[in-house]
C-alpha positions in Angstrom: -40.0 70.7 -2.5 -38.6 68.6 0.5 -42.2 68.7 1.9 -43.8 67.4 -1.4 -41.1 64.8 -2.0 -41.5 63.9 1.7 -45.7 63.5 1.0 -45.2 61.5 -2.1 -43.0 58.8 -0.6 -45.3 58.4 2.0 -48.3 58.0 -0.4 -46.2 55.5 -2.5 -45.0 53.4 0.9 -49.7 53.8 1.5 -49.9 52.5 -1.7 -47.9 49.3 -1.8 -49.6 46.4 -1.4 -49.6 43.9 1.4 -47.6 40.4 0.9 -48.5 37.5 2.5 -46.1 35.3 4.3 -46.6 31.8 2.3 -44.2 30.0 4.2 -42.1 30.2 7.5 -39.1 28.1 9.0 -37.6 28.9 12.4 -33.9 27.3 12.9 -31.7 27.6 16.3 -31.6 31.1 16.8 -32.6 32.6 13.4 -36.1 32.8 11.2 -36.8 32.8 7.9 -40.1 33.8 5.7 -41.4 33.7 2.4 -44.1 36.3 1.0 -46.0 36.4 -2.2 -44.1 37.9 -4.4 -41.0 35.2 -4.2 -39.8 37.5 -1.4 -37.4 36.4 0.9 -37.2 37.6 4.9 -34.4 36.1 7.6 -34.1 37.9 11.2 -32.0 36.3 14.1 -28.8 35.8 14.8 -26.4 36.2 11.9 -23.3 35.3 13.2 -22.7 32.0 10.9 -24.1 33.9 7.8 -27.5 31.9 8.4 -29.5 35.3 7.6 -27.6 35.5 4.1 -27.2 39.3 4.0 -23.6 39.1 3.4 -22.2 40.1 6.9 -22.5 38.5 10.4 -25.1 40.6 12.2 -27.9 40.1 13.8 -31.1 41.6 12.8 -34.0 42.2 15.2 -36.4 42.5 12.6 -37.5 40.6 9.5 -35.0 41.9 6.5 -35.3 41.1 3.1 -33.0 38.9 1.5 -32.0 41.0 -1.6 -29.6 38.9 -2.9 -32.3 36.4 -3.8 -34.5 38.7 -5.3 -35.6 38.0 -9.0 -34.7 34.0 -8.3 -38.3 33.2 -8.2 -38.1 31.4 -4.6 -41.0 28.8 -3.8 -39.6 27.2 -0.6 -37.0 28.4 2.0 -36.2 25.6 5.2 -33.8 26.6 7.9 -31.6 23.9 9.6 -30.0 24.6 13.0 -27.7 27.7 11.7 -28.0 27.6 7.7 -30.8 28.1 5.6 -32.0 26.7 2.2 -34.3 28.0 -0.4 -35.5 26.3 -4.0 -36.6 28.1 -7.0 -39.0 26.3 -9.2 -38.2 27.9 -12.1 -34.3 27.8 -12.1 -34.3 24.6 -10.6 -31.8 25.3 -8.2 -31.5 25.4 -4.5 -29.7 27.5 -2.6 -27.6 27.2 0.4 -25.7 29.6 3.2 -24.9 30.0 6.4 -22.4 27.8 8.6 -20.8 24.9 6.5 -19.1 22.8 8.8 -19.4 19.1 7.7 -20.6 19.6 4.1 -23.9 20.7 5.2 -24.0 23.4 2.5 -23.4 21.0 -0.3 -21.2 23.1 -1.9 -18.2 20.6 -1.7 -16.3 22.2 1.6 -17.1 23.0 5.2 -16.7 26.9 4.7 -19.0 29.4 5.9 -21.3 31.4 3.1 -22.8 34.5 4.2 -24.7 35.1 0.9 -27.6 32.4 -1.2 -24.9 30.2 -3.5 -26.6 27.1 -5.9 -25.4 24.3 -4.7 -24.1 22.7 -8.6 -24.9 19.0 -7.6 -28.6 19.5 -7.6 -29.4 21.9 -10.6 -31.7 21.3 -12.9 -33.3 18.8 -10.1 -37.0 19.1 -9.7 -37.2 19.1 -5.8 -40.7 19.2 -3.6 -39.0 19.2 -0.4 -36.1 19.9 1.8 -35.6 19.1 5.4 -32.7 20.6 7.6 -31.0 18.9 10.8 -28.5 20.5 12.7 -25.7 19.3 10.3 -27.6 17.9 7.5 -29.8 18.2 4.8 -32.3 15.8 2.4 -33.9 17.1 -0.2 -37.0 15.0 -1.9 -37.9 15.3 -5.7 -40.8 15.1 -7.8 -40.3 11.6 -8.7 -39.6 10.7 -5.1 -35.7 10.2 -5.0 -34.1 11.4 -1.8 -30.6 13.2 -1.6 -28.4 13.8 1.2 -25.7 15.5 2.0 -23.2 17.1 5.4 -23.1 15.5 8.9 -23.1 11.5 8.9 -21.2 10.4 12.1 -24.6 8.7 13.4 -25.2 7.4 9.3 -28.0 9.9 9.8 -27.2 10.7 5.1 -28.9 6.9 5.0 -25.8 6.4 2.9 -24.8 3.2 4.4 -21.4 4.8 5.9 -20.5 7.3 8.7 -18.5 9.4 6.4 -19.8 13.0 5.8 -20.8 14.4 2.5 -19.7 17.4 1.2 -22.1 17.1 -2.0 -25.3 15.8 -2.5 -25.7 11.9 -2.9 -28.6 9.7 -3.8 -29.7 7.2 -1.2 -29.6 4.0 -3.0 -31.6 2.5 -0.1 -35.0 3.9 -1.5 -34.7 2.5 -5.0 -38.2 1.3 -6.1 -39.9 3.3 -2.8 -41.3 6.8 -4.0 -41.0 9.0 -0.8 -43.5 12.0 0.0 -41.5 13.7 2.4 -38.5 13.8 5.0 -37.8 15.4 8.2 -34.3 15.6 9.9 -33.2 15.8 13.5 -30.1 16.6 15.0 -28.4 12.9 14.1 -31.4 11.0 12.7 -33.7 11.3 10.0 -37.2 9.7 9.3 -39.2 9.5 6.0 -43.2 9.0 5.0 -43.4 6.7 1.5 -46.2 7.8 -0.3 -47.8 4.2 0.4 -47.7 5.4 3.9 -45.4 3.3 5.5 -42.7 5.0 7.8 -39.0 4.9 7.7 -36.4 6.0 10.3 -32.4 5.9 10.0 -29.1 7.4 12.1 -28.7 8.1 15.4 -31.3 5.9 17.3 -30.3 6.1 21.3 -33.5 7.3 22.5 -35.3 5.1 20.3 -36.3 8.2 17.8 -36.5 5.7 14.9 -39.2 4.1 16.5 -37.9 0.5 15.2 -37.8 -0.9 18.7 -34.4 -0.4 20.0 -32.2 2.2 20.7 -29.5 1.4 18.1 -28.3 3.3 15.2 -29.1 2.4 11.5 -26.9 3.1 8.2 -29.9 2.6 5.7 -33.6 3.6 6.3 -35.6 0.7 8.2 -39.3 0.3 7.7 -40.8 1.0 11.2 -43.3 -1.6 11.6 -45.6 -2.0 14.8 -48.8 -3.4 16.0 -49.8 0.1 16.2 -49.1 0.9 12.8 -50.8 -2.0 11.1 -54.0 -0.1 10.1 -52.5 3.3 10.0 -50.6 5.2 6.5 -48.4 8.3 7.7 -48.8 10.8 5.2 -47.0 13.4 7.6 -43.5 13.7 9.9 -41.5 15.9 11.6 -38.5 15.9 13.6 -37.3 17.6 17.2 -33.7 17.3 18.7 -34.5 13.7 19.3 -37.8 12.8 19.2 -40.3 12.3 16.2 -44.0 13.0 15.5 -46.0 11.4 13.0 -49.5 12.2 11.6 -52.0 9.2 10.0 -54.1 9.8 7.3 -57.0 9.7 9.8 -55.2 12.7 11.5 -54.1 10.8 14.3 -50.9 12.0 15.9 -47.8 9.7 17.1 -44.6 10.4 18.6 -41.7 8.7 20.2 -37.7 9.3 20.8 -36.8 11.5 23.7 -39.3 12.7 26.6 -36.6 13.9 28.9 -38.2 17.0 29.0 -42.5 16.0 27.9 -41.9 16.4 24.3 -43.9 13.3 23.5 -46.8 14.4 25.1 -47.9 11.0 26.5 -48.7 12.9 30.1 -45.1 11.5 31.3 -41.5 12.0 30.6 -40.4 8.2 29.4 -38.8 7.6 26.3 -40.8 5.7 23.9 -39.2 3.5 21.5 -42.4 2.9 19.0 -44.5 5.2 17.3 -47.0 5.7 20.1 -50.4 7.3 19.4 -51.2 10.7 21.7 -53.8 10.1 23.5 -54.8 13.5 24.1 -55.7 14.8 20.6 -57.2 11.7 20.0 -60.5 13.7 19.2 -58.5 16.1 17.1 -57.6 15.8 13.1 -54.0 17.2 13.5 -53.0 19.0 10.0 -49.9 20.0 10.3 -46.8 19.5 13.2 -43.2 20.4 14.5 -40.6 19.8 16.4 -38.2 22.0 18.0 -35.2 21.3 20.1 -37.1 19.7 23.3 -40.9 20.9 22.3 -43.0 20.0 19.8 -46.5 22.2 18.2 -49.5 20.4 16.7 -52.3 22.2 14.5 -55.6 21.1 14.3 -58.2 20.8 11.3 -59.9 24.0 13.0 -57.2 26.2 13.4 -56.1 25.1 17.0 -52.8 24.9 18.2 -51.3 23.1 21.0 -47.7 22.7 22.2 -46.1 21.0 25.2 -42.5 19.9 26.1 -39.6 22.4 27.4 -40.2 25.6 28.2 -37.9 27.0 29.9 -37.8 30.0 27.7 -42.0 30.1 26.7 -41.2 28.8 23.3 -44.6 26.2 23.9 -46.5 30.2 24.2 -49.2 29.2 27.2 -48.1 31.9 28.8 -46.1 30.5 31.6 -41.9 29.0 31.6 -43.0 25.7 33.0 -42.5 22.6 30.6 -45.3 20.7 29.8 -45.8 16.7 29.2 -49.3 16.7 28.1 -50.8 19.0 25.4 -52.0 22.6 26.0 -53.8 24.9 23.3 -52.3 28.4 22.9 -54.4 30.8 22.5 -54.3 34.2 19.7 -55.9 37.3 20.0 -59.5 37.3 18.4 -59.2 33.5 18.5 -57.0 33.4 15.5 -57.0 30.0 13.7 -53.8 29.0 12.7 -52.8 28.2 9.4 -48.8 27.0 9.7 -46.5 26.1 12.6 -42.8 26.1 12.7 -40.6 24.8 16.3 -37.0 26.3 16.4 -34.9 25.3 19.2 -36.3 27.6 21.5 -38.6 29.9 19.5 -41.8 29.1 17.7 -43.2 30.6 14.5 -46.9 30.5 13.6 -49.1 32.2 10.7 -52.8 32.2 11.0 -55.9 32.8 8.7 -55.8 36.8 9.0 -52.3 36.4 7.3 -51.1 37.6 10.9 -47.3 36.4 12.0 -47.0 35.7 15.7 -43.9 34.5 17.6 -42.5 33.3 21.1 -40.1 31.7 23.1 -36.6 32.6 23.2 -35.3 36.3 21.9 -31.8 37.1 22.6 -30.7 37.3 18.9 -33.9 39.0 17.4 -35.3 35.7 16.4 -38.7 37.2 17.0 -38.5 40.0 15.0 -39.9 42.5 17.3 -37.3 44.9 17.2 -35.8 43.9 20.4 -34.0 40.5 21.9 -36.7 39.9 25.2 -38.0 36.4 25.8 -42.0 36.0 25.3 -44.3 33.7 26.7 -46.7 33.7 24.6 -48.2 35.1 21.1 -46.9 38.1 19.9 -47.5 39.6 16.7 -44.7 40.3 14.0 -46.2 43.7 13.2 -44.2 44.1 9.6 -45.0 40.6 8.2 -48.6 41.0 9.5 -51.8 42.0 7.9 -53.1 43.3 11.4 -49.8 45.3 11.9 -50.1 48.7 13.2 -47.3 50.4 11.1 -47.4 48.6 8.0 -44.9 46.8 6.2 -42.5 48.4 6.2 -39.3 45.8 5.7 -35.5 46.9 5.4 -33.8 45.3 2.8 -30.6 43.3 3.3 -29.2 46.1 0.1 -25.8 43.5 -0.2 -23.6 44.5 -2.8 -21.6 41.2 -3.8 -18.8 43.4 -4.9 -18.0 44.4 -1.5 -17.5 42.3 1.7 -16.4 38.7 2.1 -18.8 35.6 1.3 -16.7 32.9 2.3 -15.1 32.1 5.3 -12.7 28.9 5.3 -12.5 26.6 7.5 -9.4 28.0 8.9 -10.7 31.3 9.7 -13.8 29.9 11.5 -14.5 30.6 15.1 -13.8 29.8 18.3 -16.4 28.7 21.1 -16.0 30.4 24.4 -17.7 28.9 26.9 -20.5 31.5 28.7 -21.0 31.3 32.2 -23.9 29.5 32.0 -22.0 26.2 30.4 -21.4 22.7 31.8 -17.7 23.0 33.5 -15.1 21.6 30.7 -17.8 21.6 28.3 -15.0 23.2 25.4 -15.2 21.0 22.5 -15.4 22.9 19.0 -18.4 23.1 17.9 -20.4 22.1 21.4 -23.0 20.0 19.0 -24.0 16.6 17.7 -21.5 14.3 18.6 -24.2 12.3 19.9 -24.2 12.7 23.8 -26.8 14.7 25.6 -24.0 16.6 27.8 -22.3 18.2 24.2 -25.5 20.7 23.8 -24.9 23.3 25.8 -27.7 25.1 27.9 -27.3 28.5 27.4 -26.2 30.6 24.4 -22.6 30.0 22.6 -20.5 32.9 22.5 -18.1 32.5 19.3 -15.2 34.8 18.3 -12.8 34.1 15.2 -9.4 32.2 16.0 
């Protein structure tokens, strides 16, 4: 009996069908998937509840988010360590993971370890949602933009530097209908769907492109000579930089190049939308920016990334960085179909509904079932069509009557400085309060006070 039981499962795992990733999102150390089906995946470091499978673990391999099954997900967006998703149906989004500064939207800065609606924007119809490091904006159908968390830098576009617990309507945009937002660390950057360009918050490397390197309350209109003749319908944010994309395909990018994340062939800041030279010839499709590296895909399925790479996250198969673009290359010359730049990993789908990652592994953000570093493309062999053992995907099985979800504010943890950290570098969090020398290099090590 124990043989035939065995032989039956195995027929019924055969038998399953295959889902599709639709949609991926790569935060600081963790990733996040959607299949068809309305099936949510997270893998990566867990520690701030980012993964939303009710504990703090990390998990080397995709798992699937169980506690949003039968919610009828449609979008899922990571910020730097919390994670969003939106269901269509329920009008609702979701929040979890580390809520310091409001960026949950939940009304506190506690930790959630498990999906929660965030009450402020039910019943709102919402067609996007971009994540910094500390904030969120979420666009809807009628073009409205809402804000909420981190807004030292006045990166909400609220016209204040006061954080926002909740979700608040930026006033700024009344009479503009906005396509879509992207979010930074401290700034954020918008595309109207007349194509005009808007950038607001933190501006020191001149990542709002208006000219300057000064900060801005309210969304500013970036207007250049090189602009004149050119409607965005496309943006994307890094750490500090920002890419564009023209309706002609043309890419621009300016902000930060400490490090060749522009990809102008230099490492100077640019404070103006500046037009990449290199992929002139090239329709771009679709972009991304991670912490210091950026990922561009092409009308025919090309990809190219340049800028750090001290871990491989730009996948050309070396640790060198790179201020120019170079195309990575797939196995069977793989078009690819989506892009998605973490901090210092990179998630990529292409046309044989084959998952690849690279970069940086130590928490499993990968999802190969291990924590090594990678160079270059390597297949996620359980979200992949192509995968040798199937898919086979654990499930996150959280039972919500078990097990804390919150954790306060006064419970929340401690950073230790690793060895690898800037001497004295000991503030709380280690992040965004606007100077370079707060991000640390290496990995955080957190334990609870």
């Amino acid at each position: 009996m124990a043989e035939a039981s065995a032989a039956s499962e195995a027929a019924s795992t055969t038998a399953a069908p295959f889902r599709p990733v639709l949609l991926i999102s790569a935060g600081a150390s963790h990733s996040v998937a959607l299949l068809s089906g309305n099936i949510v995946c997270s893998w990566g470091r867990g520690e701030d509840g980012q993964l939303g499978h009710g504990d703090a673990e990390d998990r080397l391999s995709p798992t699937q988010l169980s506690a949003l099954d039968g919610h009828e997900i449609v979008s899922v967006t990571c910020g730097a360590d919390h994670t969003t998703a939106y269901s269509e149906s329920c009008m609702q989004v979701y929040s979890w993971g580390w809520g310091d500064f409001g960026r949950l939207g939940h009304g506190n800065s506690s930790d959630l370890f498990t999906p929660l609606p965030i009450k402020a924007l039910h019943s709102l119809r919402v067609k996007q949602i971009a994540c910094g490091d500390s904030h969120c904006l979420a666009v809807t159908v009628e073009g409205e933009v809402q804000s909420w968390g981190r807004n030292q830098n006045g990166q909400l576009g609220l016209g204040t530097t006061e954080d926002s617990l909740v979700p608040q309507k930026l006033q700024a945009f009344e009479g503009v209908s906005i396509k879509m937002v992207a979010a930074g660390a401290e700034h954020s950057v918008a595309v109207a769907e007349d194509g005009e360009l808007y950038g607001w918050g933190w501006g020191r490397y001149g990542n709002l492109g208006l000219g300057d390197r000064n900060d801005r309350l309210i969304p500013e209109k970036v207007a250049t000579v090189d602009l004149q003749r050119e409607k965005m319908v496309m943006v994307a944010c890094g750490w500090r930089h920002t890419i564009s994309v023209s309706s002609s395909g043309r890419l621009y990018s300016y902000g930060w190049s400490k490090y060749g994340q522009l990809g102008h062939g230099d490492f100077k800041d640019h404070l103006v939308p500046c037009q990449l030279e290199a992929l002139r010839e090239s329709f771009i499709s679709q972009i991304s920016g991670g912490w210091r590296h950026t990922m561009a895909v092409t009308s025919d399925g090309k990809l190219y990334g340049w800028g750090w790479n001290k871990f491989g996250q730009v996948g050309v198969g070396d640790n060198v960085d790179h201020c120019s673009p170079v195309q990575v290359k797939f196995p069977l010359d793989q078009k690819v179909v989506q892009i998605s730049c973490g901090w210092r990993h990179t998630l990529a789908v292409t046309e044989r509904q084959n998952v690849f990652s690279w970069g940086r592994g130590t928490n499993g953000q990968l999802g190969h079932g291990e924590s090594s570093d990678r160079n270059s493309p390597k297949i996620i062999e359980p979200l992949s069509l192509d995968g040798s053992k199937g898919q086979n995907i654990a499930s996150s099985k959280y039972d919500p009557s078990s097990g804390k979800t919150w954790v306060s504010p006064s419970e929340r943890y401690a950073v230790v400085p690793d060895d690898t950290q800037v001497q004295g570098q000991t503030s709380v969090t280690g992040r965004g309060n606007g100077s370079e020398v707060s991000v640390p290099e290496g990995d955080v090590k957190r334990i609870r006070v």
